[in-house]
LUMDOFI-596513 format. One record per residue (C-alpha): residue in three letters; x, y, z; residue number from 1. Coordinates in Angstrom, 1 decimal, decimal comma. Layout:
BEGIN
    aa     east    north       up     i
   ALA        X        Y        Z   NUM
...
//
This chain:
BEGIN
    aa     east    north       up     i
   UNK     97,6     79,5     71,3     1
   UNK     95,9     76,5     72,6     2
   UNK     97,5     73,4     73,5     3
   UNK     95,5     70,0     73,6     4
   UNK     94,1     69,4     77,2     5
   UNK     96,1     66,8     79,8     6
   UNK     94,2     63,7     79,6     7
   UNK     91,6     62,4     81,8     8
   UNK     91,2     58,6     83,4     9
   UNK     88,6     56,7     81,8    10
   UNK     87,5     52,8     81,7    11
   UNK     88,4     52,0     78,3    12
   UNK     88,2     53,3     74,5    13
   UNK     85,6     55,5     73,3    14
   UNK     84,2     53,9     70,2    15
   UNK     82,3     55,4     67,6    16
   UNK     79,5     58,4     68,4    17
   UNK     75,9     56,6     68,1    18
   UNK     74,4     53,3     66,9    19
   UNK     75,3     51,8     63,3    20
   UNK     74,1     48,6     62,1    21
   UNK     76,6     46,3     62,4    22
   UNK     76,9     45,5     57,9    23
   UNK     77,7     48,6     56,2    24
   UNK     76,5     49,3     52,9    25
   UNK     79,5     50,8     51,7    26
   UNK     82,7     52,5     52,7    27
   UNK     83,2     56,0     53,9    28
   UNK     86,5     56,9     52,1    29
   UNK     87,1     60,7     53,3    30
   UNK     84,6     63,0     55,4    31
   UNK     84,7     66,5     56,5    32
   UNK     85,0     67,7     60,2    33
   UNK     84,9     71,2     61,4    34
   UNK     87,3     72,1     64,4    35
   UNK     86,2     73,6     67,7    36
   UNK     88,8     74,6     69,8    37
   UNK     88,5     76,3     72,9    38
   UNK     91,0     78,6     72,3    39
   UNK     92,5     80,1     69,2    40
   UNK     94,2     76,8     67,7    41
   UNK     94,2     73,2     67,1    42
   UNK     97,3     71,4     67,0    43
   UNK     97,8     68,4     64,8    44
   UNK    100,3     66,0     65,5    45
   UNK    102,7     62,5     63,9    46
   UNK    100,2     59,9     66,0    47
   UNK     97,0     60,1     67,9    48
   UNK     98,6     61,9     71,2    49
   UNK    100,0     64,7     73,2    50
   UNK    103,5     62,6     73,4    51
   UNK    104,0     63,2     69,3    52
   UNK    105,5     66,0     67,7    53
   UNK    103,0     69,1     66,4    54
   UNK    103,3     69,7     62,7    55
   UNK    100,7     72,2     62,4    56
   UNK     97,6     74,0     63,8    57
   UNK     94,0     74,8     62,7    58
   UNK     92,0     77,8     63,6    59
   UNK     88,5     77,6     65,2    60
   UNK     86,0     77,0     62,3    61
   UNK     88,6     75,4     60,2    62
   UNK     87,2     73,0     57,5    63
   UNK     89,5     69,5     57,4    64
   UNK     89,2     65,9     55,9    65
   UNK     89,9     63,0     57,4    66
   UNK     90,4     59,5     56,4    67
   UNK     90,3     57,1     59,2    68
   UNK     90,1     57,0     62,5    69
   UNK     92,5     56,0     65,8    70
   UNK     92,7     55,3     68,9    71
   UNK     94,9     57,0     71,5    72
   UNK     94,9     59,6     74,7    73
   UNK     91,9     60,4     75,5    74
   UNK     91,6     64,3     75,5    75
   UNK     89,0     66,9     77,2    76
   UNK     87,6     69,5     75,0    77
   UNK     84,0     70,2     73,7    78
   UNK     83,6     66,3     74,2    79
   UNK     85,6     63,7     76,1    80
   UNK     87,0     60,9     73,8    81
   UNK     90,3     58,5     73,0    82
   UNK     89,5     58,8     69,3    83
   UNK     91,3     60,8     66,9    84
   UNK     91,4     61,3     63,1    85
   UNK     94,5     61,0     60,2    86
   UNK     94,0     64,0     58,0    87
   UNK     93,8     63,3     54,5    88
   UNK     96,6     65,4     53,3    89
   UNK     99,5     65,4     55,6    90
   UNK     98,9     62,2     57,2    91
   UNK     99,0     63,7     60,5    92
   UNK     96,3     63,5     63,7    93
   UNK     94,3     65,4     65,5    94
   UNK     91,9     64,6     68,5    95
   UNK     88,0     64,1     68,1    96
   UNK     87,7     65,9     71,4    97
   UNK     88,1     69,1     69,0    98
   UNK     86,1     68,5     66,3    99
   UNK     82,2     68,6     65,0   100
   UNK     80,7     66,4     62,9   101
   UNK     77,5     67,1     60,7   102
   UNK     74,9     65,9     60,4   103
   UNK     76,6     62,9     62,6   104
   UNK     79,3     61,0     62,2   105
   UNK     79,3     58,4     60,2   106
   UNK     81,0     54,7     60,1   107
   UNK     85,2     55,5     59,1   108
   UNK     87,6     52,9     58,4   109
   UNK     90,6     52,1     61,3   110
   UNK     94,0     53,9     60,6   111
   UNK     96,5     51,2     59,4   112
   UNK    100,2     51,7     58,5   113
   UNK    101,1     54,2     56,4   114
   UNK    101,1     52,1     53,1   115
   UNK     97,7     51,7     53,6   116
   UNK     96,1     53,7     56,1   117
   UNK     92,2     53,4     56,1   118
   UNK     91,9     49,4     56,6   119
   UNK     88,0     48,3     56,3   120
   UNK     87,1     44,8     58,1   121
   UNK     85,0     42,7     55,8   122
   UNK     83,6     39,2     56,5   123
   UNK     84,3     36,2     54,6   124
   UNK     82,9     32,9     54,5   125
   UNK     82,1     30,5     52,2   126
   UNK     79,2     31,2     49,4   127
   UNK     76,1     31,1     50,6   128
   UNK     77,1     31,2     54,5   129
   UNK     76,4     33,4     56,7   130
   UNK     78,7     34,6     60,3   131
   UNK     77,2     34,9     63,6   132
   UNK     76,7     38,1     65,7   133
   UNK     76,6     36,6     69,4   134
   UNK     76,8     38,1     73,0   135
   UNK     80,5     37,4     73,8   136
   UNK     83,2     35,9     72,5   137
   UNK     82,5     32,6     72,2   138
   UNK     80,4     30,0     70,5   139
   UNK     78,6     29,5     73,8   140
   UNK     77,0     32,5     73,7   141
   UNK     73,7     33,5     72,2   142
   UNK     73,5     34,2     68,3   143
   UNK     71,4     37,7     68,0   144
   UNK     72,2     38,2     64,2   145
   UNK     73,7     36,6     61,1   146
   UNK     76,5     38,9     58,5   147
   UNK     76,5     37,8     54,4   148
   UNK     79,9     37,4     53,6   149
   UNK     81,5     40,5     52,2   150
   UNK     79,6     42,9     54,4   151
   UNK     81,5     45,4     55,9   152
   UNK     82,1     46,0     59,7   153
   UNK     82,5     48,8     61,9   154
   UNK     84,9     47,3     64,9   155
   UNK     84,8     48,9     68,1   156
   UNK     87,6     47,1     70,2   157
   UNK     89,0     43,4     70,3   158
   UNK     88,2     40,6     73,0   159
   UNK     90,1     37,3     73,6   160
   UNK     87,9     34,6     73,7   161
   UNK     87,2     31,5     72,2   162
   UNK     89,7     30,3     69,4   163
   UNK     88,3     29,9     66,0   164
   UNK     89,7     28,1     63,1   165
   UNK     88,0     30,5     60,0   166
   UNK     88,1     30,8     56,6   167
   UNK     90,5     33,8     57,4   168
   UNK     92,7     32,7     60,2   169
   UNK     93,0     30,8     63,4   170
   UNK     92,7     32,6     66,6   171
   UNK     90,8     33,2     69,8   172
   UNK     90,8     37,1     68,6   173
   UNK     87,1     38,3     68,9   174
   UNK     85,6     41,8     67,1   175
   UNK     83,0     43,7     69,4   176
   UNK     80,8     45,8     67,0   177
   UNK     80,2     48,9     66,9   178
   UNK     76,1     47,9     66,9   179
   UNK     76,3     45,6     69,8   180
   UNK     77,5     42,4     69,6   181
   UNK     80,3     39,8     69,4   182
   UNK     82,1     37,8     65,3   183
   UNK     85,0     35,9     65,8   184
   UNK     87,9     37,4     63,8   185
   UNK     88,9     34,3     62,0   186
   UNK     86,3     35,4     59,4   187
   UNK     87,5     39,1     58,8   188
   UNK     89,4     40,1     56,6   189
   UNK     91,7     43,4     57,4   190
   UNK     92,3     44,7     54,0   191
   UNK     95,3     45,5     53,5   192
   UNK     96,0     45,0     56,8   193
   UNK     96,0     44,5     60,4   194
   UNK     95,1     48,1     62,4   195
   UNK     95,8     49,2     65,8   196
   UNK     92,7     48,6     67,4   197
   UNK     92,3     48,7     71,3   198
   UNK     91,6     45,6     73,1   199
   UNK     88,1     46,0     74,7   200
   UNK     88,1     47,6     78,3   201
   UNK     91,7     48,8     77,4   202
   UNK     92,2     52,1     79,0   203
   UNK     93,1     54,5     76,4   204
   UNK     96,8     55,5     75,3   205
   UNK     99,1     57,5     78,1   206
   UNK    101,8     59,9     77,7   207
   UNK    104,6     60,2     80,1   208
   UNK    105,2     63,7     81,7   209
   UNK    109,1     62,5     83,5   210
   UNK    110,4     60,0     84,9   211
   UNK    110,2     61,6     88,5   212
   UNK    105,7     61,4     87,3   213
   UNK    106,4     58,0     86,4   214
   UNK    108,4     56,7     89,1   215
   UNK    105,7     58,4     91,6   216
   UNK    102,9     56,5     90,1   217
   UNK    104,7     53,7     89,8   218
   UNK    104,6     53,3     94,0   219
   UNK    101,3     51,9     94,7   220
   UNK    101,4     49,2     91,9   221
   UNK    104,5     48,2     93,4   222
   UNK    103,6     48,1     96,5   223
   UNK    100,8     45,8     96,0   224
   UNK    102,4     43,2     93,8   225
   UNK    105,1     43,4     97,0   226
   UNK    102,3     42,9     99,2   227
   UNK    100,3     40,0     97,8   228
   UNK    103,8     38,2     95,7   229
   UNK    106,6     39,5     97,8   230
   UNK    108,4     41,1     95,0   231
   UNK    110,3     44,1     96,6   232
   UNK    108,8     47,3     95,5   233
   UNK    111,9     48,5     94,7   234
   UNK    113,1     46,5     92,3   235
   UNK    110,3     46,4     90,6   236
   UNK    110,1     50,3     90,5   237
   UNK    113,7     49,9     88,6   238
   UNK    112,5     47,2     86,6   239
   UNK    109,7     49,5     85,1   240
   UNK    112,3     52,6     85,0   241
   UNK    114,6     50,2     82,9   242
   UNK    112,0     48,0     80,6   243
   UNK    109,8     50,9     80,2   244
   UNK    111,9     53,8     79,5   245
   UNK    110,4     55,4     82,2   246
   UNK    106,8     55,0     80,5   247
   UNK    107,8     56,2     77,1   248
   UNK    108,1     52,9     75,0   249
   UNK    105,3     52,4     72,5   250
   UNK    104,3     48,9     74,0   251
   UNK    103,7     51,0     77,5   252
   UNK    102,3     53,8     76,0   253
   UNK     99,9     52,1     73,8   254
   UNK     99,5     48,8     75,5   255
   UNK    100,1     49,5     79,1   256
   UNK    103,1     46,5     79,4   257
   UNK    105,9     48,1     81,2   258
   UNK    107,9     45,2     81,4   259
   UNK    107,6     43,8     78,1   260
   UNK    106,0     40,1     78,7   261
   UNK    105,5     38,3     76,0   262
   UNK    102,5     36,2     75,0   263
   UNK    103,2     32,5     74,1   264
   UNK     99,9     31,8     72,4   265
   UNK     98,2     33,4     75,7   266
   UNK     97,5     36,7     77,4   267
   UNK     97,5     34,8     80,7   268
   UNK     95,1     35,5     83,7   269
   UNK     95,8     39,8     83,8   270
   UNK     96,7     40,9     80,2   271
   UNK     93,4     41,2     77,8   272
   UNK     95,2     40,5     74,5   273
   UNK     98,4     40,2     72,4   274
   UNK     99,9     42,7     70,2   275
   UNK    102,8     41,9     67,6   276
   UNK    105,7     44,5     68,1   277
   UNK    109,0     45,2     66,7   278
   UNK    111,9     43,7     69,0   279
   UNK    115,4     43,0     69,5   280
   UNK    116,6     39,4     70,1   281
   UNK    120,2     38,4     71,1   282
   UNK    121,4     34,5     71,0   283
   UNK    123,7     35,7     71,4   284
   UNK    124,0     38,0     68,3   285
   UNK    121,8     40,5     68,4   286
   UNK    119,0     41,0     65,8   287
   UNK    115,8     42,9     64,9   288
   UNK    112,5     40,3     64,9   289
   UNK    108,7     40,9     66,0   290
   UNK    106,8     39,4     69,4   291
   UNK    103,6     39,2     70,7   292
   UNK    103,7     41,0     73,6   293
   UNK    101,1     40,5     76,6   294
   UNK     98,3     43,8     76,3   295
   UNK     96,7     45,2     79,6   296
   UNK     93,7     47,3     80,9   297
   UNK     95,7     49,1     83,0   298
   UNK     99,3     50,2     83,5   299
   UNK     98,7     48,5     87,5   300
   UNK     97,1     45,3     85,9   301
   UNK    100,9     44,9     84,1   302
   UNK    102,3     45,3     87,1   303
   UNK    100,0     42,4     89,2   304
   UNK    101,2     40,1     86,2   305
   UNK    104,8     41,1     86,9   306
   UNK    104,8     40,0     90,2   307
   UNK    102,4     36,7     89,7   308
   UNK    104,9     35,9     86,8   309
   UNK    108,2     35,9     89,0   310
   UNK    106,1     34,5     92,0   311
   UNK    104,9     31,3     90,3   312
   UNK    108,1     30,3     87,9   313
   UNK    110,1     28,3     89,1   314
   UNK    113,6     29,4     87,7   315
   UNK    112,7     32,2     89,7   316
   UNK    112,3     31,0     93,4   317
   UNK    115,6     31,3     94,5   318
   UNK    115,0     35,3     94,3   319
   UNK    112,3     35,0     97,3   320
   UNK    115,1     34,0     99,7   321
   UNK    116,3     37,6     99,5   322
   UNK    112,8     39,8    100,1   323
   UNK    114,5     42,0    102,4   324
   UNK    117,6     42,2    100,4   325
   UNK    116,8     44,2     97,3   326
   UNK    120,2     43,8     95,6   327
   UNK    120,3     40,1     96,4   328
   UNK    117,1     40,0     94,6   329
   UNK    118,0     41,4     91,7   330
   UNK    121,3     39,1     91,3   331
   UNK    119,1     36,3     91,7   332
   UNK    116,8     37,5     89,0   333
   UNK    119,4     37,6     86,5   334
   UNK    121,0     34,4     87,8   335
   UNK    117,8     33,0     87,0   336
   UNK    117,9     34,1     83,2   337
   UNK    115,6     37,4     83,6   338
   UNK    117,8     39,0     81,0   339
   UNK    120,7     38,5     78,9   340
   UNK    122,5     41,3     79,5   341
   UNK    125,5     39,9     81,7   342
   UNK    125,2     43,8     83,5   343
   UNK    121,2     43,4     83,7   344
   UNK    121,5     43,1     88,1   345
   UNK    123,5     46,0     88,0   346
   UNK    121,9     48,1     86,9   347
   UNK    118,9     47,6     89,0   348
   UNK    121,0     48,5     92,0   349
   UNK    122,5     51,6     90,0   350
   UNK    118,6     52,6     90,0   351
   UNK    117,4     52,0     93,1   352
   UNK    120,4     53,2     94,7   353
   UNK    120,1     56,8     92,3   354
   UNK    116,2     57,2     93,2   355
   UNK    116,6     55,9     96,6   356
   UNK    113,9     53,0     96,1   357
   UNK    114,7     51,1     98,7   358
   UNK    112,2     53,2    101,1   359
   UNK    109,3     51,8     99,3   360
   UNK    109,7     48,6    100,7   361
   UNK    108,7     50,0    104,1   362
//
């Protein structure tokens, strides 16, 4: 039986196989796919990686439809790709790394929730206008082609750039297409709704093997934010272990934020986007709400914005008198309103003293 392959580093998403113009004539609703395993089975799993449950397998040769496409861990077979595909029965995944396309593959639809789960962009503007294809994300940048309104899109990731009030929404959300080429999302439509679509440059979705993996690469990013902020490595370590769950909370898994920084109408200077999530919220009754949440390239980029974030507020300052002192620090952190929960220090100093952190701060 063949298990999907461990995943493999790359720069960011794999979009869509080829060149396709940029308006689409028309919608591919379903399309056919033939596996190729290298080994006797495919599995297919609840979401687009290795860290979901399998439901199933496929044989090598098998014939399977598939209705839209995601993005997630990026996966080694007979090609090298983040991209995987919701079948059209079950509503489960399976990787593109497995899988053969003919003639070619054409233009699919994002996977949205499962109410709805192929979700075509479409462009609207007012009768008779026409939306802009430039060379970034901004109104700076060189036009290189006009869209009608109500062509259809093929989106390969999302930029932040310049904010847009459109006939759609207002935001500074950008859509790279597939063809080349920047249109400001403010005149998409998402129908019948928003998809998970990675951020441009984003590195594709990771799955946690333990949390004796995670806190191991956790070491180096720590160390450098302790090196240029002079946030001990070892609270920071425990941070991650804590906000994280050790790696396996969507937002770090998808989004690479391990410690949960929220947006405030800005990615800042290190995240490349926002992302709504699902979120608990005490004041002090606790209750279940939705955040944008900061979005990074790397898992090491969130921690850089970790340490600039506690090294340039304010509230925060009286931390930095304790560098050396680790469990000082971390009392200070709280005192400073890191958290609510009144036990939030403690259990910093239950972690670092349990994993031994305090040795990476030498």
């Amino acid at each position: 039986m063949l298990l999907l392959s461990s995943a493999v580093a790359s720069a960011g998403p794999a979009g869509p196989a080829g060149s396709v113009d940029a308006a689409l004539t028309g919608p591919v609703a379903f399309a056919t796919v033939t596996v190729q395993t290298l080994g006797d089975t495919l599995n297919e799993r609840s979401g687009p990686s290795t860290y979901y449950a399998i439901h199933g397998q496929f044989g090598n040769g098998a014939r399977v439809g598939v209705v839209c496409q995601a993005w997630g861990e990026q996966l080694s077979g007979t090609t090298s790709t983040s991209a995987w595909w919701e079948l059209d029965t079950r509503g489960w995944y399976i990787s593109d790394a497995f899988v053969s396309w003919s003639p070619s593959r054409p233009a699919m639809p994002w996977c949205g929730s499962r109410s709805h789960r192929a979700v075509w962009p479409t462009v609207q503007v007012a009768d008779g206008a026409t939306l802009s294809i430039r060379t970034g994300p901004g109104t700076a940048e060189a036009q290189t082609a006009v869209l009608p309104d109500g062509g259809r899109i093929d989106v390969a990731c999302r930029a932040w750039g310049e904010s847009i009030d459109g006939r759609v929404s207002d935001t500074p959300v950008w859509d790279r297409l597939t063809g080349g080429g920047f249109v400001s999302d403010a005149f998409v439509s998402w129908s019948p709704g928003p998809p998970m679509v990675p951020w441009c440059g984003e590195a594709p979705q990771s799955v946690p093997q333990s949390r004796a993996a995670f806190i191991a690469d956790s070491i180096a990013p720590a160390r450098a934010s302790m090196a240029r902020y002079g946030v001990p490595a070892s609270v920071t370590i425990a941070q991650a272990i804590l906000e994280s769950g050790a790696g396996a909370s969507a937002l770090t898994r998808v989004d690479h934020s391990v410690f949960g920084m929220k947006c405030f109408g800005s990615p800042g200077d290190v995240a490349v986007g926002c992302r709504s999530y699902g979120t608990y919220e005490c004041e002090p009754s606790c209750f279940r709400t939705s955040a944008s949440f900061r979005a990074y390239r790397t898992i090491d980029d969130s921690f850089l914005d970790h340490g600039l974030m506690l090294a340039t507020l304010p509230w925060y300052q009286p931390a930095f008198k304790y560098t050396h002192n680790p469990d000082k620090f971390a009392q200070a952190l709280q005192n400073g309103g890191y958290a609510t929960d009144p036990h939030y220090a403690r259990s910093l100093i239950n972690l670092m003293r349990q994993y031994d952190l305090y040795r990476y701060d030498h």
